[in-house]
N, C-alpha and C positions, 0 to 999 in steps of 0.2 A: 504493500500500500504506500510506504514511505513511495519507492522508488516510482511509482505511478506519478505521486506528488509529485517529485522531482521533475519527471519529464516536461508535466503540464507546465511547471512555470518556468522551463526554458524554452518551450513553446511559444507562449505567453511573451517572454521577453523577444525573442526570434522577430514574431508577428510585432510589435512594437518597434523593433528598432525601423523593422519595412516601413511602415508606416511612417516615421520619424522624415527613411530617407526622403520617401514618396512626396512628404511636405514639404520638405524642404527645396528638391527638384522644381515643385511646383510655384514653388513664392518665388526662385527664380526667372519663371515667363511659363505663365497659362497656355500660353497658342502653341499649337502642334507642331514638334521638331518636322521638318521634313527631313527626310530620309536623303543619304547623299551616298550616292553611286561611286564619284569618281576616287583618285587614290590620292591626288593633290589639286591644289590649285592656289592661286597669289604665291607660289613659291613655297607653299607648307605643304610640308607630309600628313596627308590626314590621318595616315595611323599612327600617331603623337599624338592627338585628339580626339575628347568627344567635336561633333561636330553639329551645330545648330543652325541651317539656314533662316533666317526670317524675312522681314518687309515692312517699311516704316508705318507706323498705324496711324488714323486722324488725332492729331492734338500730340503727337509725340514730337520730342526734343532728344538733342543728343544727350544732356542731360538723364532725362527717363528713361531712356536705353541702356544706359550706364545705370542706374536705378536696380533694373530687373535682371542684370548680372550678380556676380558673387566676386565682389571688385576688394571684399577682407576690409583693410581698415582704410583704404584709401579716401578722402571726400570728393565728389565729383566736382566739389565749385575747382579745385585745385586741380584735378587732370584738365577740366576745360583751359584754365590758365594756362598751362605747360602746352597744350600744342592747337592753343589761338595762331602762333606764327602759320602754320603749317595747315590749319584748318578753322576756316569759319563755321563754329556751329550751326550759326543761321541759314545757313544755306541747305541745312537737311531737309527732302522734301519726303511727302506723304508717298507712298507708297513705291520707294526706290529699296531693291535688297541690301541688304547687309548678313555677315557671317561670321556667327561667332563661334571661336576656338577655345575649349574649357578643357582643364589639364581633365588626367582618366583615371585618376584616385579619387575616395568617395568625395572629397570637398566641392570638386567637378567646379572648379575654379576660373575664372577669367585669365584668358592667355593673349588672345589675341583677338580684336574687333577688324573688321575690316567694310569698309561701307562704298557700296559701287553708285556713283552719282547719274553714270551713262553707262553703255556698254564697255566703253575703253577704256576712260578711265577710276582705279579704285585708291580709296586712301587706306592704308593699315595702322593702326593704333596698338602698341604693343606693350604688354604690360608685364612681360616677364620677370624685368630687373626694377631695379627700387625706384628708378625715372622714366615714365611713357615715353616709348618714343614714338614715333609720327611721322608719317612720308607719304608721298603720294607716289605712285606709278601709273606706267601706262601699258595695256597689255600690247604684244608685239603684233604688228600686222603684215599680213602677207596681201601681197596683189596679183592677183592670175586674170589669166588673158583667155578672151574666148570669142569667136565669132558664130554669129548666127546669120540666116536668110532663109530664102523661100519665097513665100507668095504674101501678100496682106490677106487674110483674112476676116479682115472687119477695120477696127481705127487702131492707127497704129499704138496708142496706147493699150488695147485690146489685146493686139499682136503678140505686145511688148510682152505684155501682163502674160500670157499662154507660154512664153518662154520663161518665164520666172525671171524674167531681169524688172527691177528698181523703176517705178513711174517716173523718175524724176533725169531718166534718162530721154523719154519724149520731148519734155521739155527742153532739155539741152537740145535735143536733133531741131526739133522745131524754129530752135533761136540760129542755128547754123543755117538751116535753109532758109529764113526768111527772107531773104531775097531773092530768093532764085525758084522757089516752091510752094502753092497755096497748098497745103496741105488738106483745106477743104477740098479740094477735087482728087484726092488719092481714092483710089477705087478697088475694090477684093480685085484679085489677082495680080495688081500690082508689083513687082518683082523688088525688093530690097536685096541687102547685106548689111551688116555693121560686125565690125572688131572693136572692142573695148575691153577696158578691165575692172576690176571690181576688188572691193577692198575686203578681206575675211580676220576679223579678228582672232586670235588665238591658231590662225589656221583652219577654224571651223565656223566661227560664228558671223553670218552676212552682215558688213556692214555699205553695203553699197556701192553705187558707181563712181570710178574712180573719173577715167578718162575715157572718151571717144578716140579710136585710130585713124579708124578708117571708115565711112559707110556711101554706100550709093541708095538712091530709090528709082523707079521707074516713074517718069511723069511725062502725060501726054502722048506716051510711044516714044521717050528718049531716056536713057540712063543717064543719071546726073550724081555725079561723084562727089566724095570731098574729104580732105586731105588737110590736116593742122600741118603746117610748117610756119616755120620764124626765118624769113628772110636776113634778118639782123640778130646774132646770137645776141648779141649785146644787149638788146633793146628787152630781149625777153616778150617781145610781142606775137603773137601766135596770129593769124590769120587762116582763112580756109580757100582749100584752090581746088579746082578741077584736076582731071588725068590731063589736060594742057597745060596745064600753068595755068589759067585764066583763075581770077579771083571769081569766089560765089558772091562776096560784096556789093551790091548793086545801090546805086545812089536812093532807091524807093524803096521800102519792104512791101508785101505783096498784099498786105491785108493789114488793115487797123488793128485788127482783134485777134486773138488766138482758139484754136476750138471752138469755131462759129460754121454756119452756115449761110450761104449766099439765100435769101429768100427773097428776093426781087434783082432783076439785072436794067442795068440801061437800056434803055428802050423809046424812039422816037413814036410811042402811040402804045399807053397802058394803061389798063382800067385802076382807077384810081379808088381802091378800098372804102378813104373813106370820103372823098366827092361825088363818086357815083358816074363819073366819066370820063370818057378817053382822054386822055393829055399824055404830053412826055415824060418822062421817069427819065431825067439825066445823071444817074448817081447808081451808085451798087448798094443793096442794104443786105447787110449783114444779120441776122438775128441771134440774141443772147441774151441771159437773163439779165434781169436790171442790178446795176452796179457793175457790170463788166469792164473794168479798164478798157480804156480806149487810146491808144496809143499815134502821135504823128507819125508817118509813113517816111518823113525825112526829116533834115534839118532846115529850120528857118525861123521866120522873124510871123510870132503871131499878130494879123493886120487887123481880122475882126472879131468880138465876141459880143453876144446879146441873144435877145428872144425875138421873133417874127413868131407871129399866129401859124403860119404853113411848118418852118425848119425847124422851129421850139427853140430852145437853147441851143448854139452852136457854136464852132469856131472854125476860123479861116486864117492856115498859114501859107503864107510867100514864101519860096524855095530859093528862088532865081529869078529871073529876067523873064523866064519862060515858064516854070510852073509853078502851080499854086493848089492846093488841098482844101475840101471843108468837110466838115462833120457836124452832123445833123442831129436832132431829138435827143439830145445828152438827159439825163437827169441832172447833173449838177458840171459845170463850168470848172475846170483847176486853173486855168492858167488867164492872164490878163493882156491886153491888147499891147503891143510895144515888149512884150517877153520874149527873148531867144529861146529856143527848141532843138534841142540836139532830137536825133531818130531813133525811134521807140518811146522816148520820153511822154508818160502820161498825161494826156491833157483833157479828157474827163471820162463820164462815166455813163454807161448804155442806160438808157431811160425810154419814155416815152410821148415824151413832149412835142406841142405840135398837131401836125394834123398825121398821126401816125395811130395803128391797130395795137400794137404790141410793142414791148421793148427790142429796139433793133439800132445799128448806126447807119443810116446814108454817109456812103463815102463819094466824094463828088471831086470830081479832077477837072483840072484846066491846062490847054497849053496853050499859047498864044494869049490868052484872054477867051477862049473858045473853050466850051465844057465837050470831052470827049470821054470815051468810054475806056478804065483804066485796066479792065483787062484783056483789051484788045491792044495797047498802046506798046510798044517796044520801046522800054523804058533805058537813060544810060546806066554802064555798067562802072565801077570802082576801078583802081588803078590797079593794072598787070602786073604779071610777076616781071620785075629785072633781068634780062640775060644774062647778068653773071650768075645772078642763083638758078636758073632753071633746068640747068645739064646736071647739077646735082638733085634736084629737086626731084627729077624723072625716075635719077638714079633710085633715091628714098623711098620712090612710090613704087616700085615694079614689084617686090615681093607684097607688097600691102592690097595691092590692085588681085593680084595672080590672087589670094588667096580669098578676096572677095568674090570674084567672078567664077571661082569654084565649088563654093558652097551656095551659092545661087545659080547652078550650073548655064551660066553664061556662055 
Protein backbone atom coordinates (compact mmCIF):
# COMPACT_ATOMS: atom_id res chain seq x y z
CA UNK A 1 0.00 0.00 0.00
CA UNK A 2 3.00 2.25 1.10
CA UNK A 3 4.58 1.75 -2.29
CA UNK A 4 1.17 2.33 -4.26
CA UNK A 5 1.32 5.75 -2.36
CA UNK A 6 4.47 6.32 -3.53
CA UNK A 7 3.92 5.88 -7.17
CA UNK A 8 0.73 8.08 -7.10
CA UNK A 9 2.55 11.04 -5.81
CA UNK A 10 5.24 10.89 -8.23
CA UNK A 11 2.70 10.70 -10.78
CA UNK A 12 1.06 13.50 -9.38
CA UNK A 13 4.36 15.49 -9.35
CA UNK A 14 5.29 14.10 -13.15
CA UNK A 15 1.77 15.50 -14.36
CA UNK A 16 2.50 18.97 -12.44
CA UNK A 17 5.72 19.67 -13.57
CA UNK A 18 3.99 19.08 -17.55
CA UNK A 19 1.61 21.21 -16.67
CA UNK A 20 4.19 23.82 -15.01
CA UNK A 21 6.06 23.54 -18.57
CA UNK A 22 2.82 23.78 -20.68
CA UNK A 23 2.22 27.31 -18.89
CA UNK A 24 4.90 28.41 -19.18
CA UNK A 25 5.43 27.77 -23.19
CA UNK A 26 2.27 29.25 -23.23
CA UNK A 27 2.76 32.88 -21.58
CA UNK A 28 5.54 32.91 -23.93
CA UNK A 29 3.20 33.41 -27.23
CA UNK A 30 -0.42 31.97 -27.47
CA UNK A 31 -0.55 31.72 -31.41
CA UNK A 32 0.53 28.46 -33.02
CA UNK A 33 4.34 27.77 -33.68
CA UNK A 34 4.25 26.90 -37.25
CA UNK A 35 6.08 24.07 -38.19
CA UNK A 36 9.52 24.71 -40.14
CA UNK A 37 10.67 22.21 -42.73
CA UNK A 38 13.99 23.71 -43.73
CA UNK A 39 17.50 22.89 -41.85
CA UNK A 40 18.67 26.61 -41.83
CA UNK A 41 18.06 29.85 -42.82
CA UNK A 42 19.58 33.85 -42.16
CA UNK A 43 22.60 31.90 -41.62
CA UNK A 44 21.48 29.77 -38.46
CA UNK A 45 21.53 26.07 -38.12
CA UNK A 46 18.05 25.21 -37.15
CA UNK A 47 19.02 22.23 -35.32
CA UNK A 48 20.60 24.67 -32.50
CA UNK A 49 17.19 25.79 -32.11
CA UNK A 50 13.74 25.51 -31.14
CA UNK A 51 12.28 27.36 -33.91
CA UNK A 52 9.18 29.77 -33.98
CA UNK A 53 7.93 31.29 -37.04
CA UNK A 54 5.34 34.18 -36.55
CA UNK A 55 3.72 37.52 -38.05
CA UNK A 56 3.34 40.94 -36.69
CA UNK A 57 -0.36 41.08 -35.07
CA UNK A 58 -2.66 44.51 -35.01
CA UNK A 59 -1.57 46.81 -32.33
CA UNK A 60 1.88 45.07 -31.81
CA UNK A 61 5.29 46.86 -31.36
CA UNK A 62 8.60 45.70 -31.38
CA UNK A 63 8.45 46.22 -27.81
CA UNK A 64 5.51 43.54 -27.39
CA UNK A 65 7.29 41.07 -29.34
CA UNK A 66 10.18 41.37 -27.12
CA UNK A 67 7.28 41.15 -24.21
CA UNK A 68 6.01 37.41 -25.36
CA UNK A 69 9.77 36.14 -25.51
CA UNK A 70 11.62 34.66 -22.58
CA UNK A 71 14.32 37.68 -22.82
CA UNK A 72 15.55 36.54 -18.49
CA UNK A 73 16.37 39.75 -16.81
CA UNK A 74 16.97 41.89 -19.79
CA UNK A 75 14.30 45.37 -19.92
CA UNK A 76 13.05 45.95 -23.26
CA UNK A 77 13.18 49.92 -22.99
CA UNK A 78 17.17 49.06 -23.00
CA UNK A 79 17.58 46.47 -25.84
CA UNK A 80 15.30 49.10 -27.87
CA UNK A 81 18.17 51.77 -26.96
CA UNK A 82 21.08 49.55 -27.93
CA UNK A 83 20.12 48.86 -31.41
CA UNK A 84 17.96 52.39 -32.20
CA UNK A 85 21.30 52.83 -34.57
CA UNK A 86 20.70 49.91 -36.59
CA UNK A 87 16.80 49.65 -36.28
CA UNK A 88 13.80 51.92 -36.15
CA UNK A 89 11.33 50.28 -34.01
CA UNK A 90 8.68 52.29 -35.73
CA UNK A 91 8.96 51.06 -38.64
CA UNK A 92 7.60 47.40 -37.63
CA UNK A 93 4.47 46.83 -39.74
CA UNK A 94 1.22 44.67 -39.03
CA UNK A 95 1.44 41.60 -40.46
CA UNK A 96 5.31 41.23 -41.93
CA UNK A 97 7.05 37.64 -40.53
CA UNK A 98 9.46 37.46 -38.00
CA UNK A 99 11.58 34.31 -36.54
CA UNK A 100 12.39 33.44 -33.53
CA UNK A 101 15.28 31.26 -32.39
CA UNK A 102 14.92 29.88 -28.47
CA UNK A 103 17.91 27.91 -27.07
CA UNK A 104 16.47 23.75 -26.77
CA UNK A 105 16.94 23.26 -22.99
CA UNK A 106 13.71 23.56 -20.90
CA UNK A 107 14.16 27.46 -20.37
CA UNK A 108 13.46 27.57 -24.24
CA UNK A 109 15.18 30.97 -24.11
CA UNK A 110 15.46 33.81 -26.42
CA UNK A 111 18.57 33.56 -28.92
CA UNK A 112 17.94 35.08 -31.70
CA UNK A 113 14.93 37.42 -33.34
CA UNK A 114 15.01 38.03 -36.77
CA UNK A 115 12.33 40.33 -38.52
CA UNK A 116 11.94 40.33 -42.58
CA UNK A 117 10.44 43.84 -43.51
CA UNK A 118 10.33 42.63 -47.52
CA UNK A 119 11.36 39.62 -49.02
CA UNK A 120 15.02 40.70 -49.38
CA UNK A 121 15.76 42.31 -46.86
CA UNK A 122 15.87 40.97 -42.97
CA UNK A 123 17.27 42.49 -39.72
CA UNK A 124 18.75 39.83 -36.90
CA UNK A 125 18.72 40.95 -33.36
CA UNK A 126 20.94 38.64 -31.26
CA UNK A 127 20.90 38.07 -27.89
CA UNK A 128 23.33 35.45 -27.09
CA UNK A 129 26.13 37.59 -25.36
CA UNK A 130 25.42 40.01 -22.54
CA UNK A 131 25.01 43.07 -25.47
CA UNK A 132 22.30 42.66 -28.49
CA UNK A 133 23.61 42.87 -31.25
CA UNK A 134 21.80 44.13 -34.41
CA UNK A 135 22.45 44.13 -38.34
CA UNK A 136 20.75 44.07 -41.14
CA UNK A 137 21.28 41.87 -44.26
CA UNK A 138 20.40 41.26 -47.41
CA UNK A 139 19.58 37.99 -48.95
CA UNK A 140 21.62 37.04 -52.05
CA UNK A 141 20.05 37.30 -55.56
CA UNK A 142 20.43 35.47 -58.44
CA UNK A 143 19.29 36.75 -62.14
CA UNK A 144 18.54 34.07 -64.81
CA UNK A 145 17.64 34.72 -68.25
CA UNK A 146 14.93 33.26 -70.36
CA UNK A 147 13.18 33.86 -73.40
CA UNK A 148 9.61 33.31 -74.56
CA UNK A 149 7.27 33.60 -77.84
CA UNK A 150 4.79 32.38 -79.85
CA UNK A 151 1.56 33.78 -80.85
CA UNK A 152 -0.63 36.47 -78.70
CA UNK A 153 -3.21 34.82 -77.54
CA UNK A 154 -5.40 37.44 -76.03
CA UNK A 155 -3.63 41.02 -74.43
CA UNK A 156 -0.43 40.82 -74.19
CA UNK A 157 -0.63 41.35 -70.59
CA UNK A 158 -2.92 38.15 -70.75
CA UNK A 159 -0.20 36.53 -72.64
CA UNK A 160 2.35 37.68 -70.23
CA UNK A 161 0.29 36.42 -67.30
CA UNK A 162 -0.17 32.50 -69.15
CA UNK A 163 3.77 32.44 -69.19
CA UNK A 164 4.10 33.33 -65.42
CA UNK A 165 6.21 36.27 -66.19
CA UNK A 166 5.75 39.80 -63.76
CA UNK A 167 2.66 42.23 -65.10
CA UNK A 168 4.88 44.94 -64.61
CA UNK A 169 6.97 43.80 -67.59
CA UNK A 170 3.83 44.87 -70.03
CA UNK A 171 4.26 47.88 -68.93
CA UNK A 172 7.84 48.24 -69.59
CA UNK A 173 7.30 46.70 -73.38
CA UNK A 174 4.52 49.12 -73.69
CA UNK A 175 6.64 52.21 -72.67
CA UNK A 176 9.53 50.80 -75.28
CA UNK A 177 7.09 50.74 -78.04
CA UNK A 178 5.35 53.77 -77.63
CA UNK A 179 6.39 55.13 -80.58
CA UNK A 180 6.52 52.82 -82.98
CA UNK A 181 3.37 50.48 -81.68
CA UNK A 182 -0.43 51.05 -80.65
CA UNK A 183 -0.75 48.23 -78.87
CA UNK A 184 -4.51 48.76 -79.06
CA UNK A 185 -4.51 47.01 -82.48
CA UNK A 186 -2.24 43.85 -81.50
CA UNK A 187 -4.44 41.07 -82.46
CA UNK A 188 -4.48 36.95 -81.36
CA UNK A 189 -2.06 35.41 -83.45
CA UNK A 190 0.05 38.14 -83.45
CA UNK A 191 3.67 36.71 -83.47
CA UNK A 192 6.08 38.04 -80.48
CA UNK A 193 9.51 37.06 -78.65
CA UNK A 194 11.19 38.72 -75.61
CA UNK A 195 14.47 37.73 -73.72
CA UNK A 196 14.73 39.02 -70.27
CA UNK A 197 15.75 38.28 -66.80
CA UNK A 198 14.39 38.08 -63.67
CA UNK A 199 15.47 38.55 -60.34
CA UNK A 200 15.08 35.14 -57.72
CA UNK A 201 15.89 35.72 -54.28
CA UNK A 202 17.74 33.20 -52.30
CA UNK A 203 17.90 31.26 -55.75
CA UNK A 204 14.34 30.34 -55.31
CA UNK A 205 12.19 32.90 -54.31
CA UNK A 206 10.45 35.22 -57.55
CA UNK A 207 11.39 38.59 -57.09
CA UNK A 208 10.63 39.82 -60.43
CA UNK A 209 11.78 41.49 -63.69
CA UNK A 210 14.88 42.50 -63.97
CA UNK A 211 15.65 43.78 -67.42
CA UNK A 212 14.29 43.55 -71.13
CA UNK A 213 17.20 42.18 -73.83
CA UNK A 214 15.74 41.79 -76.55
CA UNK A 215 11.87 41.54 -77.98
CA UNK A 216 10.16 41.94 -81.23
CA UNK A 217 6.12 41.88 -81.87
CA UNK A 218 4.27 41.58 -85.14
CA UNK A 219 2.35 44.79 -86.20
CA UNK A 220 0.22 45.31 -89.15
CA UNK A 221 2.07 42.26 -91.10
CA UNK A 222 5.62 43.64 -90.12
CA UNK A 223 8.00 42.49 -87.32
CA UNK A 224 9.27 45.31 -85.21
CA UNK A 225 12.33 44.66 -83.10
CA UNK A 226 14.09 46.31 -80.33
CA UNK A 227 17.34 46.38 -78.82
CA UNK A 228 18.68 48.45 -75.57
CA UNK A 229 22.08 49.62 -76.47
CA UNK A 230 24.11 52.87 -75.20
CA UNK A 231 25.62 54.46 -77.97
CA UNK A 232 27.99 56.54 -75.40
CA UNK A 233 29.34 54.03 -72.60
CA UNK A 234 29.97 57.08 -70.62
CA UNK A 235 26.77 58.71 -70.67
CA UNK A 236 25.06 55.42 -69.34
CA UNK A 237 22.07 56.37 -71.46
CA UNK A 238 20.28 53.26 -72.89
CA UNK A 239 18.02 53.91 -75.92
CA UNK A 240 16.00 51.24 -78.04
CA UNK A 241 16.90 50.60 -81.82
CA UNK A 242 15.68 48.24 -84.47
CA UNK A 243 17.61 45.09 -86.23
CA UNK A 244 18.86 48.41 -88.44
CA UNK A 245 20.08 50.69 -86.34
CA UNK A 246 17.15 52.89 -86.69
CA UNK A 247 15.98 54.38 -83.23
CA UNK A 248 12.11 53.09 -82.03
CA UNK A 249 12.08 56.83 -80.65
CA UNK A 250 9.71 58.72 -82.78
CA UNK A 251 9.00 62.48 -82.19
CA UNK A 252 4.92 61.53 -81.25
CA UNK A 253 3.87 58.58 -79.16
CA UNK A 254 1.15 56.66 -80.75
CA UNK A 255 -1.76 57.12 -78.26
CA UNK A 256 -2.44 59.54 -75.36
CA UNK A 257 -3.41 56.60 -73.06
CA UNK A 258 -2.36 53.33 -72.29
CA UNK A 259 -4.63 50.09 -72.21
CA UNK A 260 -7.48 51.96 -74.02
CA UNK A 261 -9.53 51.32 -76.89
CA UNK A 262 -10.18 53.35 -80.19
CA UNK A 263 -14.09 53.73 -79.87
CA UNK A 264 -14.73 56.24 -82.58
CA UNK A 265 -12.18 57.18 -85.43
CA UNK A 266 -11.81 60.28 -87.76
CA UNK A 267 -14.23 60.42 -89.91
CA UNK A 268 -15.41 63.29 -92.41
CA UNK A 269 -19.41 62.32 -91.94
CA UNK A 270 -20.47 60.47 -88.26
CA UNK A 271 -23.52 60.02 -86.58
CA UNK A 272 -23.08 62.15 -83.72
CA UNK A 273 -24.35 60.03 -80.29
CA UNK A 274 -25.27 62.64 -78.61
CA UNK A 275 -26.67 65.52 -81.50
CA UNK A 276 -28.41 63.13 -83.22
CA UNK A 277 -26.79 63.95 -86.61
CA UNK A 278 -24.29 63.45 -89.21
CA UNK A 279 -21.24 65.81 -88.85
CA UNK A 280 -17.57 65.33 -88.83
CA UNK A 281 -15.68 63.55 -86.17
CA UNK A 282 -12.20 65.15 -86.74
CA UNK A 283 -10.36 63.40 -83.76
CA UNK A 284 -9.79 59.63 -82.42
CA UNK A 285 -11.51 58.90 -79.09
CA UNK A 286 -10.02 56.78 -77.15
CA UNK A 287 -12.39 55.14 -74.39
CA UNK A 288 -11.24 54.49 -70.55
CA UNK A 289 -12.56 54.75 -67.24
CA UNK A 290 -12.63 58.14 -65.62
CA UNK A 291 -9.60 59.24 -64.16
CA UNK A 292 -7.22 57.75 -66.62
CA UNK A 293 -4.09 59.70 -67.11
CA UNK A 294 -3.99 61.25 -70.05
CA UNK A 295 -0.69 61.90 -71.33
CA UNK A 296 0.91 64.79 -74.25
CA UNK A 297 1.92 62.80 -77.25
CA UNK A 298 5.05 65.18 -77.58
CA UNK A 299 6.92 67.89 -76.24
CA UNK A 300 5.67 71.54 -76.33
CA UNK A 301 4.42 74.62 -75.17
CA UNK A 302 0.68 74.36 -73.65
CA UNK A 303 -1.37 77.22 -75.97
CA UNK A 304 -4.99 76.47 -74.78
CA UNK A 305 -6.83 75.33 -71.69
CA UNK A 306 -10.62 75.81 -70.62
CA UNK A 307 -14.27 74.40 -71.13
CA UNK A 308 -16.51 74.82 -74.53
CA UNK A 309 -20.01 73.29 -74.06
CA UNK A 310 -19.13 70.71 -77.23
CA UNK A 311 -14.92 69.64 -76.11
CA UNK A 312 -15.75 70.07 -72.12
CA UNK A 313 -12.45 70.74 -70.49
CA UNK A 314 -9.51 70.58 -72.74
CA UNK A 315 -6.05 71.21 -73.66
CA UNK A 316 -4.10 72.26 -76.67
CA UNK A 317 -0.34 71.87 -77.03
CA UNK A 318 2.03 73.57 -79.93
CA UNK A 319 4.86 71.14 -80.89
CA UNK A 320 6.47 73.13 -83.61
CA UNK A 321 5.95 75.30 -86.40
CA UNK A 322 3.94 72.42 -87.81
CA UNK A 323 2.15 70.48 -85.40
CA UNK A 324 -0.07 70.91 -82.64
CA UNK A 325 -2.35 68.26 -80.22
CA UNK A 326 -5.71 68.72 -78.28
CA UNK A 327 -7.45 66.74 -75.90
CA UNK A 328 -10.91 66.74 -75.20
CA UNK A 329 -13.70 65.83 -72.34
CA UNK A 330 -10.90 65.79 -69.48
CA UNK A 331 -12.59 65.50 -66.17
CA UNK A 332 -10.09 67.60 -64.58
CA UNK A 333 -7.34 70.00 -66.34
CA UNK A 334 -3.31 69.59 -64.66
CA UNK A 335 -1.49 71.77 -66.58
CA UNK A 336 -1.92 75.78 -67.22
CA UNK A 337 -1.70 77.71 -70.51
CA UNK A 338 2.16 79.12 -71.17
CA UNK A 339 3.47 75.59 -69.33
CA UNK A 340 6.29 73.58 -71.08
CA UNK A 341 5.52 69.66 -71.79
CA UNK A 342 8.15 67.21 -72.12
CA UNK A 343 6.38 63.78 -73.87
CA UNK A 344 4.33 61.49 -71.84
CA UNK A 345 4.19 64.03 -69.21
CA UNK A 346 0.43 64.12 -67.75
CA UNK A 347 -1.74 66.62 -68.56
CA UNK A 348 -5.01 65.48 -67.27
CA UNK A 349 -7.55 63.13 -66.65
CA UNK A 350 -10.24 60.85 -68.84
CA UNK A 351 -13.77 62.32 -67.87
CA UNK A 352 -16.63 63.05 -69.53
CA UNK A 353 -17.22 66.46 -70.04
CA UNK A 354 -18.98 68.15 -72.89
CA UNK A 355 -21.17 66.95 -75.27
CA UNK A 356 -19.72 63.40 -74.94
CA UNK A 357 -21.69 59.57 -73.84
CA UNK A 358 -19.15 58.19 -71.72
CA UNK A 359 -15.68 58.62 -70.34
CA UNK A 360 -13.25 58.78 -73.33
CA UNK A 361 -10.29 61.27 -74.62
CA UNK A 362 -10.68 62.98 -78.38
CA UNK A 363 -7.38 63.18 -79.42
CA UNK A 364 -7.36 65.66 -82.36
CA UNK A 365 -4.07 66.52 -84.40
CA UNK A 366 -3.15 69.39 -86.67
CA UNK A 367 -0.41 69.80 -89.26
CA UNK A 368 -0.32 72.96 -91.07
CA UNK A 369 -3.08 74.46 -89.06
CA UNK A 370 -5.37 71.80 -90.80
CA UNK A 371 -6.87 68.89 -88.59
CA UNK A 372 -5.94 65.56 -90.17
CA UNK A 373 -6.29 62.01 -89.04
CA UNK A 374 -3.23 60.92 -86.64
CA UNK A 375 -3.30 57.51 -87.49
CA UNK A 376 -3.06 57.73 -90.92
CA UNK A 377 -0.25 60.48 -90.66
CA UNK A 378 3.43 59.32 -91.05
CA UNK A 379 4.79 60.82 -88.31
CA UNK A 380 8.88 62.17 -87.83
CA UNK A 381 11.05 59.71 -86.41
CA UNK A 382 14.01 60.49 -83.58
CA UNK A 383 17.61 60.70 -84.31
CA UNK A 384 19.62 57.47 -85.89
CA UNK A 385 22.20 55.44 -84.75
CA UNK A 386 25.82 57.08 -85.50
CA UNK A 387 28.01 55.02 -87.95
CA UNK A 388 30.61 54.75 -85.68
CA UNK A 389 28.53 52.72 -83.39
CA UNK A 390 26.48 50.74 -85.70
CA UNK A 391 29.01 47.99 -87.01
CA UNK A 392 29.30 47.13 -83.43
CA UNK A 393 25.91 47.55 -82.68
CA UNK A 394 24.81 44.74 -85.52
CA UNK A 395 27.66 42.90 -84.16
CA UNK A 396 25.67 42.98 -80.28
CA UNK A 397 22.50 42.11 -81.99
CA UNK A 398 23.10 38.96 -84.14
CA UNK A 399 23.17 36.31 -81.28
CA UNK A 400 20.02 38.25 -79.59
CA UNK A 401 18.14 38.42 -82.92
CA UNK A 402 19.08 34.52 -83.96
CA UNK A 403 17.75 33.55 -80.74
CA UNK A 404 14.50 35.45 -80.88
CA UNK A 405 13.50 34.49 -84.29
CA UNK A 406 13.99 30.88 -83.01
CA UNK A 407 11.63 30.51 -80.47
CA UNK A 408 9.12 32.22 -82.60
CA UNK A 409 10.16 30.03 -85.32
CA UNK A 410 10.67 32.97 -87.69
Amino acid sequence: MKQVLIIIIVLASILSCNKSNDEFNEELDSKIVIKVDKKSDFGFNYANFNVVQDTVRKGDAFGSILERQNIGDRKVYDIVQSVKDTFNVRTIRYNKPYTVLRSKDRKNKLQVLIYQPDALNYFVFDFRDSAVVAYKKVKPITIKRRTIGGVLKGSLSETLGNAHVEAALANKITKIYSWSIDFFKLKRGDRFAITFTERYINDSIYDGVENMEASFFEYKGKIVYAFPYSQNSSSGKTEYYDEEGKTLKNFFLKTPIKFSRISSRFSTNRFHPVQQRWKAHKGTDYAAPRGTPITTTAAGTVVQTGYTAGNGNYVKVKHNGTYSTQYLHMSKILVRRGQHVNQGDVIGKVGSTGLATGPHVCYRFWKNNVQVDALKLKLPSGEPMNGSNKSRYMKYITPLKFELDSVANL
